[in-house]
C-alpha positions in Angstrom: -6.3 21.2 -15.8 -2.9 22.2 -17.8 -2.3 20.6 -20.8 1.5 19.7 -22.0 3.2 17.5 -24.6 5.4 14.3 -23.8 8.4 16.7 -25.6 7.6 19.4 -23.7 7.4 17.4 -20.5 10.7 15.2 -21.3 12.5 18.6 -22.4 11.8 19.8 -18.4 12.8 16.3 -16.9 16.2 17.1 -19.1 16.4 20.5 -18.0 15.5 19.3 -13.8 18.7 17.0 -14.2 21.3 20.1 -15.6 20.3 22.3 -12.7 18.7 20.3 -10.2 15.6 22.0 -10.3 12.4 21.2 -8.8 9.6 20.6 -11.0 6.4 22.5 -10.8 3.8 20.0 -12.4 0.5 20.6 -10.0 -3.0 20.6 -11.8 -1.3 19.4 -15.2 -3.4 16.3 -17.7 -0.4 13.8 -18.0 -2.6 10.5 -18.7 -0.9 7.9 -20.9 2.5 9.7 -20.5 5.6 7.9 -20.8 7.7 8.5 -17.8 9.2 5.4 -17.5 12.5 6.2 -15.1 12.4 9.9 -15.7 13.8 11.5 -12.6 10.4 13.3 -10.8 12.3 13.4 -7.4 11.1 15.8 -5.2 9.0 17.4 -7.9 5.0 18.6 -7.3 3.2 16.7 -9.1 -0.2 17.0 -6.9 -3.5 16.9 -8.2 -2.0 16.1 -11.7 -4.1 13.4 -13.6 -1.3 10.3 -14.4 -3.9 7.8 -15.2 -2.6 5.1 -17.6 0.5 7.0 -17.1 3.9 4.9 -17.5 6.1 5.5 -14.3 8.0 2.2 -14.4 11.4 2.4 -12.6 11.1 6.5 -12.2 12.2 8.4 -9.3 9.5 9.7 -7.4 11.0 9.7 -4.4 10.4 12.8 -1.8 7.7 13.9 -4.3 4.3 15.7 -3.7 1.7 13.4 -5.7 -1.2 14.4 -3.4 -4.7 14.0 -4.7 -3.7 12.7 -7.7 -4.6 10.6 -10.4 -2.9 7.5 -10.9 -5.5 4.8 -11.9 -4.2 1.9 -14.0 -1.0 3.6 -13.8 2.3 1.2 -14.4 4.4 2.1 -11.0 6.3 -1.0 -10.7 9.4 -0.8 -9.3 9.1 2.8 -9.3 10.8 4.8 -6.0 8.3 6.5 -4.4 10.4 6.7 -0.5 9.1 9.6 1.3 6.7 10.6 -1.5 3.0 12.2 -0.6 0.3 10.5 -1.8 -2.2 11.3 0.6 -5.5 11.3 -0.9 -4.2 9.9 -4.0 -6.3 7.6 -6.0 -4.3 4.4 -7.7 -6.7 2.6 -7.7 -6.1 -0.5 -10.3 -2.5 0.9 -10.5 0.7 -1.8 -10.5 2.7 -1.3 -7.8 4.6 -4.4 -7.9 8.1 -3.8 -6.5 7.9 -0.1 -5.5 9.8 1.6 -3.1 7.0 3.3 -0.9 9.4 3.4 2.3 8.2 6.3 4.9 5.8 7.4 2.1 2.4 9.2 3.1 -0.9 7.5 1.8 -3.3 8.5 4.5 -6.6 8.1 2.5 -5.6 6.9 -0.3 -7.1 5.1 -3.0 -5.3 1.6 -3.8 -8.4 -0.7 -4.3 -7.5 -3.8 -7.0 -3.9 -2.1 -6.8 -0.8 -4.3 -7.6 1.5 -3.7 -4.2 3.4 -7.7 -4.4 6.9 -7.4 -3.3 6.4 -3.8 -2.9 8.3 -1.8 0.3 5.8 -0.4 2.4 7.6 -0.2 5.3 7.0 2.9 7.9 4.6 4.0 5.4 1.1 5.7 6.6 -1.7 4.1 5.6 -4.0 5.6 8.0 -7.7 5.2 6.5 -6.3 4.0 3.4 -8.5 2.0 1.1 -7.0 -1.4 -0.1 -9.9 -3.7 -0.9 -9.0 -6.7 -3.0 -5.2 -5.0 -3.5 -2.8 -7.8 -4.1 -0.1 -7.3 -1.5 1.7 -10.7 -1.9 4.9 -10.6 -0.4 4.7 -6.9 0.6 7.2 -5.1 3.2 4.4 -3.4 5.3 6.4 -3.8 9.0 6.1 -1.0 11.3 3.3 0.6 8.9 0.3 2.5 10.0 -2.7 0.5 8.8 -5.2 1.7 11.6 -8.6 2.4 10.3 -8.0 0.9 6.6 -10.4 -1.2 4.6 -8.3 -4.4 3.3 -10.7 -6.3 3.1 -10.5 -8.9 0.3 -7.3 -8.2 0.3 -4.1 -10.7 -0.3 -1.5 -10.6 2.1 0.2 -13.9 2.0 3.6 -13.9 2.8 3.3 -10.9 3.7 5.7 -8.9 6.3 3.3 -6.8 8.9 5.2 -7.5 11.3 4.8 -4.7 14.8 2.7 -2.8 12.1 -0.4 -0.7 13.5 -3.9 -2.3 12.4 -6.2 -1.4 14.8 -10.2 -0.9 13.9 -9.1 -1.8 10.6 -11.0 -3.8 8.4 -9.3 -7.6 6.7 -12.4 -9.6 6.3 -12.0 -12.1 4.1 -8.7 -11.2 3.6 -5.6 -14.1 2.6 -3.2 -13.5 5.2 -1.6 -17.1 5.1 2.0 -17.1 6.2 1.7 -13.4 7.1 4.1 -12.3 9.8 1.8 -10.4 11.9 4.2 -10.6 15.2 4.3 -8.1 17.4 1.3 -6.2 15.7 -1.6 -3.6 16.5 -4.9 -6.0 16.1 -7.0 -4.2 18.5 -11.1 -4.3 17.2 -9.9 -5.2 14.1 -12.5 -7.5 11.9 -11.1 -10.4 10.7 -14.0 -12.0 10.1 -13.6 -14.9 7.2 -10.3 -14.1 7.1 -7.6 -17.1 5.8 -4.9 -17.3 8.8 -3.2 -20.6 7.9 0.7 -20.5 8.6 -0.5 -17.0 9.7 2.4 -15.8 12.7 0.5 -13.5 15.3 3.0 -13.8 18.0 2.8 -11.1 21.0 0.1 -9.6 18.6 -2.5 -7.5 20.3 -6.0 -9.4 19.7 -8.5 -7.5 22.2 -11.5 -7.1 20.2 -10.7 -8.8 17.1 -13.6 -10.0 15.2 -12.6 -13.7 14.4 -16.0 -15.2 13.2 -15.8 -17.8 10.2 -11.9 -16.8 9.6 -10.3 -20.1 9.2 -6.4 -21.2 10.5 -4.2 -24.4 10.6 -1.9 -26.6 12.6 0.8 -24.1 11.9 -0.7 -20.4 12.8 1.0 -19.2 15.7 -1.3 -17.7 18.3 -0.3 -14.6 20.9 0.4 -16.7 24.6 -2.4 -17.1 26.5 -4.8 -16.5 23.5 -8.3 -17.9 23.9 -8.7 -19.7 20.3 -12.4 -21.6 21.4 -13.8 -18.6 22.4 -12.3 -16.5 19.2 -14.7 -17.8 17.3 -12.3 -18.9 14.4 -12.4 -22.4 13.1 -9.5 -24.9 12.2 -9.3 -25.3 8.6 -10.1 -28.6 7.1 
């Protein structure tokens, strides 16, 4: 892996915003850099190690962070709209407030990651691994969640709303007051999942694993949804 110095680095983030240029920054050992709203749009940054990096506020946006390192990375607020982080492990990383709108992050990493009040709309999360990530208040309608592991996971208040879940995994997940209308729950397992105040209008349910999750008065079920046979059980 390349080695450079925070001068070095901030001297080409100066030089990127005479001339436009895009930034070549593949393969290079940036942990613990300060890069807190340096302009990285559009630049390569893939299989770069950022761990403990510093990217609050920066513009990431359109950028190529594919397999890359960003665990325990500080991304909050950061704009990462239309970046590719396929692959990429942020594992641990805060996210809180990002802009991940239309972003790639098939198979990535996000496990313990802070995503509350982040944008995840249109973003693909195909296979993506999110157990115990804190999405609080997240943007995640019209995302493609099919096939990943949130399990653990908090989603209250969430906005999933006509997003594509199917086969993936939410057991014990906290998905009170979570606006699931309208969404892709096909052989999803839900099982032990928290669905109080949960909204599942029109939601597709066929083969959704249900046992020991738990809902109240005020979930709203799909019309026509058979809740004594789902298996779930009305909270206490």
């Amino acid at each position: 892996m390349k080695k450079i110095t925070q001068a070095e680095i901030n001297h080409l983030i100066n030089g990127k915003a005479k001339d436009q240029s895009t930034l070549n920054l593949s393969e290079f050992y940036l942990s613990e850099f300060n890069l807190s709203k340096a302009d990285l749009s559009g630049a390569d940054l893939s299989k770069s190690d950022l761990g403990k990096a510093n990217l609050s506020g920066a513009n990431l946006s359109g950028a190529n962070l594919s397999k890359v390192g960003l665990i325990n990375a500080n991304l909050s607020k950061a704009d990462l709209s239309k970046a590719d982080l396929s692959r990429a492990d942020m594992s641990d990383a805060n996210l809180s407030g990002a802009n991940l709108n239309n972003a790639c992050l098939s198979k990535s990493y996000l496990n313990k990651a802070n995503l509350s009040e982040a944008n995840l709309s249109e973003a693909d999360l195909n296979i993506a691994y999110l157990k115990q990530a804190n999405l609080n208040g997240a943007n995640l309608s019209k995302a493609n969640l099919s096939g990943a592991n949130l399990g653990g996971a908090i989603l209250s208040n969430a906005d999933l709303s006509d997003v594509d879940l199917s086969k993936a995994s939410l057991s014990k997940s906290d998905l009170s007051k979570a606006n699931l209308s309208g969404a892709d729950l096909s052989e999803v397992n839900l099982s032990g999942a928290n669905l109080s105040g949960t909204n599942l209008s029109g939601a597709n349910l066929s083969g959704v694993d249900l046992s020991d999750a738990t809902y109240n008065p005020d979930t709203i079920w799909p019309n026509g949804f058979d809740l004594k046979a789902s298996g779930a059980t009305l909270a206490s």
